[in-house]
Residue frames relative to the residue before (quaternion, step in Angstrom):
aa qw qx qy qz dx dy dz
X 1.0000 0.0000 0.0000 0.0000 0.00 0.00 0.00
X 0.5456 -0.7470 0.3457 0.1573 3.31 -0.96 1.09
X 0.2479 -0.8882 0.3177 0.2207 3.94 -0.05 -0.05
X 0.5921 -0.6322 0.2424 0.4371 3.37 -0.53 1.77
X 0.7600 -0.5094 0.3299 0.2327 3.10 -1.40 0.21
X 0.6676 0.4799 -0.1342 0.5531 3.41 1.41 -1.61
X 0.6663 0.3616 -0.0626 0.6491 4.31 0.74 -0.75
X 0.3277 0.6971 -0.5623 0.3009 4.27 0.67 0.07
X 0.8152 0.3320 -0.1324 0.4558 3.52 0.30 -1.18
X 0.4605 0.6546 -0.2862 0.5268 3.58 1.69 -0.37
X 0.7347 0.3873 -0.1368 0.5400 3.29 0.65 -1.73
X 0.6763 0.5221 -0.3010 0.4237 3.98 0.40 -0.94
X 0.3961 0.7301 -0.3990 0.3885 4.27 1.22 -1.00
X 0.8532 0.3172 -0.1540 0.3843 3.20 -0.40 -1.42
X 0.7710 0.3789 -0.3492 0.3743 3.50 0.97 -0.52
X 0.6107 0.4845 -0.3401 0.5260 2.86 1.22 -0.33
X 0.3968 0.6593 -0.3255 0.5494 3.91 1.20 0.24
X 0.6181 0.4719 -0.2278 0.5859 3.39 1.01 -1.19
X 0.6696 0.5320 -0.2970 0.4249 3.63 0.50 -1.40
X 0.6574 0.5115 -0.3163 0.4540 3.75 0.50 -0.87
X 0.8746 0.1900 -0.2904 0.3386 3.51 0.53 -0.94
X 0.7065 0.4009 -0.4914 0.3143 2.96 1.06 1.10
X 0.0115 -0.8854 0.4472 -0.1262 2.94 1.60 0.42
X 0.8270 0.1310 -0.1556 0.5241 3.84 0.58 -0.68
X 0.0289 0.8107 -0.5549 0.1846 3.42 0.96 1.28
X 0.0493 0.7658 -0.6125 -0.1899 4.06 0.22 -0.07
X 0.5275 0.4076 -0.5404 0.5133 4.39 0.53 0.53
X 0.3281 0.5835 -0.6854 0.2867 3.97 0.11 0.87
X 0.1306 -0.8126 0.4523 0.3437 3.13 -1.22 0.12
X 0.8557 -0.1727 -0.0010 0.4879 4.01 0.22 -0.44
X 0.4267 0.6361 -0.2566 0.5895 2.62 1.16 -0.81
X 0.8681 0.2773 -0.1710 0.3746 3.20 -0.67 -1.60
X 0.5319 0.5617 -0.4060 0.4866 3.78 1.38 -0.01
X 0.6620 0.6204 -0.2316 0.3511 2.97 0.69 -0.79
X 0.6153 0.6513 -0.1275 0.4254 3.12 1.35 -1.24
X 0.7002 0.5688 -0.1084 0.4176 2.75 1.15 -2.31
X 0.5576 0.4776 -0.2392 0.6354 4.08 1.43 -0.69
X 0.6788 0.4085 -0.3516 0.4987 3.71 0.38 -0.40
X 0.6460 0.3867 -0.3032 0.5841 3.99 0.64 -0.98
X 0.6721 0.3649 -0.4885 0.4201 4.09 0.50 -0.29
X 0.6881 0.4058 -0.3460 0.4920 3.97 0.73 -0.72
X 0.5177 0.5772 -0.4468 0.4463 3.85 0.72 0.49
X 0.6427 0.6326 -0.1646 0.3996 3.11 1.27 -1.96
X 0.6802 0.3985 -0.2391 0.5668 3.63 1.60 -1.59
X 0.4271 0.7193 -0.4204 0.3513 3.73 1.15 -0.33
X 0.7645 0.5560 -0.0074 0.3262 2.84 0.28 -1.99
X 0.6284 0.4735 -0.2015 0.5834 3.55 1.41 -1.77
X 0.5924 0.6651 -0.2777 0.3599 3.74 0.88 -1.09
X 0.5846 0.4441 -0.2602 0.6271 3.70 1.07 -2.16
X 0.6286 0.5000 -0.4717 0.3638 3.75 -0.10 -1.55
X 0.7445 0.4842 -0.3193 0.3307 3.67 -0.44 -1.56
X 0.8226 0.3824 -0.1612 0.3888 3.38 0.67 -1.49
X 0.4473 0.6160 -0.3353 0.5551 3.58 1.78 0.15
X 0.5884 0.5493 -0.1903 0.5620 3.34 0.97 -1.09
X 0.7046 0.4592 -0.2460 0.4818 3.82 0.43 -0.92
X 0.7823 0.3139 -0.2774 0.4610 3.58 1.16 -0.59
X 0.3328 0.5843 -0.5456 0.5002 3.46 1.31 -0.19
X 0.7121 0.5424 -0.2850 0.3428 3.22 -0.35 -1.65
X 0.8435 0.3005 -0.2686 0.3549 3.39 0.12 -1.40
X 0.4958 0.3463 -0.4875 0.6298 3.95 1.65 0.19
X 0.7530 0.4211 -0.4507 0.2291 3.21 -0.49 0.14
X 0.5137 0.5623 -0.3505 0.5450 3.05 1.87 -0.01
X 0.6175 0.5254 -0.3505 0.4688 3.67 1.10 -0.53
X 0.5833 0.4670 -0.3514 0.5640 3.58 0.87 -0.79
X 0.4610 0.5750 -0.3847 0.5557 3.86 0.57 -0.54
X 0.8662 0.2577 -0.1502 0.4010 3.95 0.08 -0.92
X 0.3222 0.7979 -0.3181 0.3979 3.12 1.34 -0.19
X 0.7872 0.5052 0.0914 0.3416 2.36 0.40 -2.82
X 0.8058 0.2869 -0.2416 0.4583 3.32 1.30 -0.69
């Protein structure tokens, strides 16, 4: 089941919280390996978009910054 919109990132924390400390679980079986490589190349996804979103905020908001002065 999918998570509301307003409480997504609220509701998603803890499980993914769970996921981390077991992250080096070695009793997974396939599946759950399988998974466990898919949720880490999302994680570097995600940290990637985030960083490089951040870098462009920043760099307009640094232009409006010069503008201004």
């Amino acid at each position: 089941m999918s998570n509301m919109g307003y409480c997504r990132f609220e509701n998603t924390f803890p499980d993914l919280m769970d996921c981390y400390q077991h992250i080096n679980d070695d009793d997974l079986n396939e599946i759950e390996i399988a998974y466990r490589v898919r949720l880490v190349n999302l994680c570097l996804k995600i940290t990637r978009d985030f960083d490089r979103g951040h870098r462009e905020r920043n760099m307009v908001d640094g232009d409006q910054n010069e503008k201004q002065n």
